[in-house]
C-alpha positions as CSV (number, residue, x, y, z in Angstrom):
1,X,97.7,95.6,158.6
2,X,95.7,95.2,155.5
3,X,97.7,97.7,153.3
4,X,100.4,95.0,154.0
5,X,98.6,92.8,151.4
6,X,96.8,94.8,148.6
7,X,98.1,95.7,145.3
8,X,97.3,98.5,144.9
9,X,99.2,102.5,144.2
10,X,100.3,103.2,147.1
11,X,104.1,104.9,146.7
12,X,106.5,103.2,149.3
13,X,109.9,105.3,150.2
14,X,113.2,102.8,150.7
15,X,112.8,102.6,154.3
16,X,108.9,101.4,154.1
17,X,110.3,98.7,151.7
18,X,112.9,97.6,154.0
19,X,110.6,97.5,156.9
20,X,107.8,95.7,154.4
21,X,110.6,93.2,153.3
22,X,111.4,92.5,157.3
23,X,107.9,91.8,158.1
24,X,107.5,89.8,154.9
25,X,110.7,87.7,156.3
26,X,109.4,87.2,159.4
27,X,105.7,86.4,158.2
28,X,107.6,83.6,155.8
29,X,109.3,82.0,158.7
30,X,106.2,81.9,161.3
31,X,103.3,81.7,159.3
32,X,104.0,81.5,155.1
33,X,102.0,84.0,154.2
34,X,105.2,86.2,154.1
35,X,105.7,85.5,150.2
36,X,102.2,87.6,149.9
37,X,103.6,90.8,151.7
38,X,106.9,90.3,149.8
39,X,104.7,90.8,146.3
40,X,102.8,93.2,147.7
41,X,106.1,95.2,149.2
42,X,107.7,95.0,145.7
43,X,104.7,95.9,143.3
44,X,104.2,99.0,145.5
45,X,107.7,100.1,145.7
46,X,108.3,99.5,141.8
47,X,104.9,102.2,141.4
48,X,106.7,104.5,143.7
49,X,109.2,104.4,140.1
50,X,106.4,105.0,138.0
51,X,107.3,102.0,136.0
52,X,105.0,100.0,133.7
53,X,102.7,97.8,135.4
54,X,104.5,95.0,133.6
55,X,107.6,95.9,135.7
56,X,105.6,96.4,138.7
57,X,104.2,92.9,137.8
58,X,107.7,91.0,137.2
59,X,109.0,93.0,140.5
60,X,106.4,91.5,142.2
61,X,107.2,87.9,141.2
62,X,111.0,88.1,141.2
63,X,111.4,89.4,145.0
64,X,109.4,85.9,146.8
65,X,111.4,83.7,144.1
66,X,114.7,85.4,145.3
67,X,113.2,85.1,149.2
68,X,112.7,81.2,147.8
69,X,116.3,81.0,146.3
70,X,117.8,82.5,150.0
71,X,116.1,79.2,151.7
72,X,116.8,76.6,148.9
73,X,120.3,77.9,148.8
74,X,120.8,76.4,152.2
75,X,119.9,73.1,151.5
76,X,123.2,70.8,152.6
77,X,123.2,69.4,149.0
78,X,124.1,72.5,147.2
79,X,126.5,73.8,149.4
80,X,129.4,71.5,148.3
81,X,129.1,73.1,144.8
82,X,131.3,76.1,144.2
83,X,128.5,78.3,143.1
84,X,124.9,76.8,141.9
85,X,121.9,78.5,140.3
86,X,120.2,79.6,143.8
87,X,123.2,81.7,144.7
88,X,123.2,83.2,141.2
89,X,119.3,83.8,141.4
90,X,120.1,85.5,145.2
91,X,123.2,87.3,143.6
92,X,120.6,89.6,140.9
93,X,117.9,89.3,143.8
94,X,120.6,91.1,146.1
95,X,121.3,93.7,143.0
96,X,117.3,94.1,142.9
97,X,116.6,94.9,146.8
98,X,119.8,97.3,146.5
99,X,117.4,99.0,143.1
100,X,114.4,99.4,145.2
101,X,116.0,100.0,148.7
102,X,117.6,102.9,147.5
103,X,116.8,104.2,144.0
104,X,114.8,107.8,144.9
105,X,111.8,107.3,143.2
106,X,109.3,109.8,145.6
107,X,110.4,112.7,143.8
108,X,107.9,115.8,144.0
109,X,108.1,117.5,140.9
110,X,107.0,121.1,140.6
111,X,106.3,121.8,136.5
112,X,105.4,125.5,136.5
């Protein structure tokens, strides 16, 4: 359980994220603690990419804000607008998950 919530190299594949992102859901909802394994979930699986620890950084705070956005989105208030900025925020947050769900980015390469 406690590779759930470290920062550290560990290289995710897609499905791992997915079933990181449902336990991170679930965490949110019962104990809040969820946004954590969400930043966790998305630092590790942008390393899988071999991106730049900035982008690892900024995947790590964009995935909770979108989790954020989802609930906020909800709120009665906003939903008699036609389109506000939490669905906008969950609209690139959707395009995101899709990016590191199922970009292939555990590629073995063999350099002979």
């Amino acid at each position: 359980m406690k590779k759930y919530f470290l920062f550290d190299n560990e290289s995710i594949t897609g499905g791992n994220y997915l079933l990181r992102v449902i336990v991170g859901t679930i965490l949110i909802a019962l104990f809040g603690i969820g946004l954590w394994v969400l930043a966790a979930t998305a630092y590790k699986r942008a390393g899988a990419f071999k991106w730049k620890k900035e982008f690892k950084i900024i995947s790590a705070i964009f995935i909770p804000i979108v989790g954020i956005s989802n609930l906020l989105s909800r709120d009665v208030g906003y939903q008699d607008l036609p389109i506000n900025l939490f669905d906008i925020i969950a609209l690139v947050g959707a395009i995101f998950h899709f990016v590191l769900l199922f970009k292939n980015g555990n590629k073995k390469s063999n350099v002979a």
